[in-house]
C-alpha angles and dihedrals in degrees: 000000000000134000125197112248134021102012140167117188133196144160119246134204092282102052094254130128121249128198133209111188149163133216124186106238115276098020137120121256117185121191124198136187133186122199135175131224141103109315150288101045128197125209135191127186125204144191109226103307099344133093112248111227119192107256137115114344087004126083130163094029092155098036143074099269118054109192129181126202138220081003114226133197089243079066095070118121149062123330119182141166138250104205107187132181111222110238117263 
C-alpha cells in the first residue's frame, strides 16, 4: 500500500504492508494497493473498524485506489484493505 507524500513502511506479523503517513489539511491522499490472485478481485477499504462507502470526501471505496479528499484532522487514523478472490 503506498500514499503520496510523507510515508514509513513496514511489514507486520501477517505479511501485509502498513502505512504511517502525513497530509497537510485540506489536501488530497490517495492509497493504493496492488495485490495479486485469480480475478476478479474485490476490495474493500475501511476507517478503523468501519467500512468505508464513496460519498462526499471518499471515492474508490471498493477499488483498488482509495482516495480522500480536503484531508482533516478528524481524518487521522488507520486505514486498511479487505482483497478478496471471487469464488470460482
Amino acid at each position: 500500500m503506498s500514499a503520496a507524500g510523507r510515508c514509513a513502511r513496514w511489514p507486520d506479523a501477517r505479511s501485509a504492508w502498513r502505512s504511517r503517513c502525513s497530509r497537510a489539511r485540506s489536501a488530497t491522499a490517495t492509497f493504493t494497493v496492488t495485490a495479486i490472485g485469480i480475478p476478479p478481485l474485490s476490495y474493500q477499504w475501511w476507517y478503523g473498524e468501519v467500512s468505508l462507502a464513496d460519498g462526499g470526501a471518499v471515492q474508490g471505496a471498493s477499488t483498488a485506489a482509495l482516495t480522500l479528499s480536503n484531508v482533516q484532522p478528524a481524518q487521522a487514523g488507520n486505514y486498511w484493505v479487505v482483497v478478496m478472490a471471487q469464488a470460482q
